[in-house]
C-alpha positions in Angstrom: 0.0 0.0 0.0 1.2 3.4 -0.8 2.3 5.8 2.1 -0.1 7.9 3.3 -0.2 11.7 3.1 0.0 14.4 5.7 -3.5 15.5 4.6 -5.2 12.0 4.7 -3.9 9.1 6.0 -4.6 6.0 4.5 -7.0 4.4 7.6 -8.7 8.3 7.6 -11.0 8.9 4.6 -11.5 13.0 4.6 -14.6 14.0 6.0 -18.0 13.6 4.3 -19.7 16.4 2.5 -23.3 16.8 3.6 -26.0 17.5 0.9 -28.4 20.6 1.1 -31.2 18.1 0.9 -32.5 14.8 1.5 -33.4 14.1 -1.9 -29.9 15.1 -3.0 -28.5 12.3 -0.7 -30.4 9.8 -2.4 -29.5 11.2 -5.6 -25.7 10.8 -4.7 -26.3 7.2 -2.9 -27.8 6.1 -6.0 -24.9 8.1 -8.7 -22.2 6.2 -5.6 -24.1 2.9 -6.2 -24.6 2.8 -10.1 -20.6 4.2 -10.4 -19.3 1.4 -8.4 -21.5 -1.0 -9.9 -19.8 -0.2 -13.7 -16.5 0.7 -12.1 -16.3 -3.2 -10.9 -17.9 -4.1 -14.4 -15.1 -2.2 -15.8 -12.4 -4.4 -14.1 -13.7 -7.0 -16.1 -15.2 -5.3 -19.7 -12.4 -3.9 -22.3 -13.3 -0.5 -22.9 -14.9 0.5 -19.6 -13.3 2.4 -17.6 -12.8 1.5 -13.6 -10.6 4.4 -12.3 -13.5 7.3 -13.5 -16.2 5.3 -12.2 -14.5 5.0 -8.8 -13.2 8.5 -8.5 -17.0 9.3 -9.0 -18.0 6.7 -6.8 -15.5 8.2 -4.2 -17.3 12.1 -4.9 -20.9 10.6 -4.8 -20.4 8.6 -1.4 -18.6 11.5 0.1 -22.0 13.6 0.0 -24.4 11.0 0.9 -23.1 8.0 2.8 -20.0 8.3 5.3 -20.2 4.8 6.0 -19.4 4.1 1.7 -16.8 6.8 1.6 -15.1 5.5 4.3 -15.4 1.6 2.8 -14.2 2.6 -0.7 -11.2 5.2 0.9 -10.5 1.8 2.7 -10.5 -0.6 0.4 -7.3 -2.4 -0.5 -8.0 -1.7 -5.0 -10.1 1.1 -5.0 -8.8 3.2 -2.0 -5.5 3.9 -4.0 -7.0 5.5 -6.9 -9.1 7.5 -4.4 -6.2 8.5 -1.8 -4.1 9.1 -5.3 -6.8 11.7 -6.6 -6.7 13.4 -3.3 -2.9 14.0 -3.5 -3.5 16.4 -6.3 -5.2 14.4 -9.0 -2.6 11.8 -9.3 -2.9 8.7 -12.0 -1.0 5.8 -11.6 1.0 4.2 -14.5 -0.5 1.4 -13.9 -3.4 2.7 -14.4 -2.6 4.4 -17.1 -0.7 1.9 -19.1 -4.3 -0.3 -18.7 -6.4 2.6 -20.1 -4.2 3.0 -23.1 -4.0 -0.7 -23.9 -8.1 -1.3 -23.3 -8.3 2.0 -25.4 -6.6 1.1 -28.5 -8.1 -2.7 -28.2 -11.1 -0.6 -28.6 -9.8 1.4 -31.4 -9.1 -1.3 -33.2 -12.2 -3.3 -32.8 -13.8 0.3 -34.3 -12.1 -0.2 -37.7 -13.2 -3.7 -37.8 -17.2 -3.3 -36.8 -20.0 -2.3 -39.9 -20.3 1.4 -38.4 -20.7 4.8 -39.7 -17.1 6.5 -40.3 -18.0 9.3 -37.9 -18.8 6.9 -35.3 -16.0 5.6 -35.6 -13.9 8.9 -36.1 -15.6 10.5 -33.1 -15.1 7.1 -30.4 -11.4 6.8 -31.2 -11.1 10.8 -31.4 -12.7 10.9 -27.3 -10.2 8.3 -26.7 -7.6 10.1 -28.0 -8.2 13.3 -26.0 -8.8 11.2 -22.7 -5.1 9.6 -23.3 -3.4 12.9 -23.8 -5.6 14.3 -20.3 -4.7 11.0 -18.3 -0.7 11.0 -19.2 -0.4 14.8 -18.7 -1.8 13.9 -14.8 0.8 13.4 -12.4 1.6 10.0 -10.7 1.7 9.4 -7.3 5.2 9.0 -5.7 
């Protein structure tokens, strides 16, 4: 496990946010739920990203359950990327060699499927500009 920061240490998950409303905690439960639900899809699923869907796990549990906030900050795969993210928006290369290799087996899929060439153009063109975004983040030390 990585070392912990000065801001958060790895057992301590920063405080949660509270919501203005009720009904904006449920919102956030359910946005924390469905994220982790395709983040853990996307462990298994080329294509699909995990570390987005966990980060916004991680933001959606922070404003409406403490109790999931502190279980994913915890949690031996997913409390990384979310202790990373909090050290300044940090990507691991791990995690991003896996996005780049999912993402042009995806690419290259594209060429091969019956699709529209715009589709196609505009999938592996978001792809693109997500690679150049993750490798310009920092990684953790």
């Amino acid at each position: 496990m990585p070392p912990a920061s000065a801001a958060y240490p790895a057992d301590d998950a920063p405080p949660p946010l509270a919501p203005t409303t009720p009904l904006m905690r449920v919102f956030y439960l359910c946005l924390a739920v469905l994220s982790l639900i395709l983040g853990i899809i996307g462990i298994f699923v080329p294509g699909l990203p995990t570390t987005v869907f966990i980060l916004l796990a991680g933001w959606a549990a922070a404003r409406s359950s403490p109790r999931l906030h502190v279980w994913l900050w915890q949690h031996p795969l997913f409390g990384s990327m979310l202790r990373d993210w909090a050290r300044g928006g940090c990507v691991s290369r791990r995690a991003k060699c896996s996005a780049s290799a999912m993402m042009a087996l995806c690419a290259l899929v594209l060429l091969y499927v019956a699709a529209p060439w715009w589709a196609r153009a505009s999938a592996i063109g978001c792809m693109a500009c997500v690679l150049i975004w993750l490798w310009m983040r920092p990684e953790p030390r």
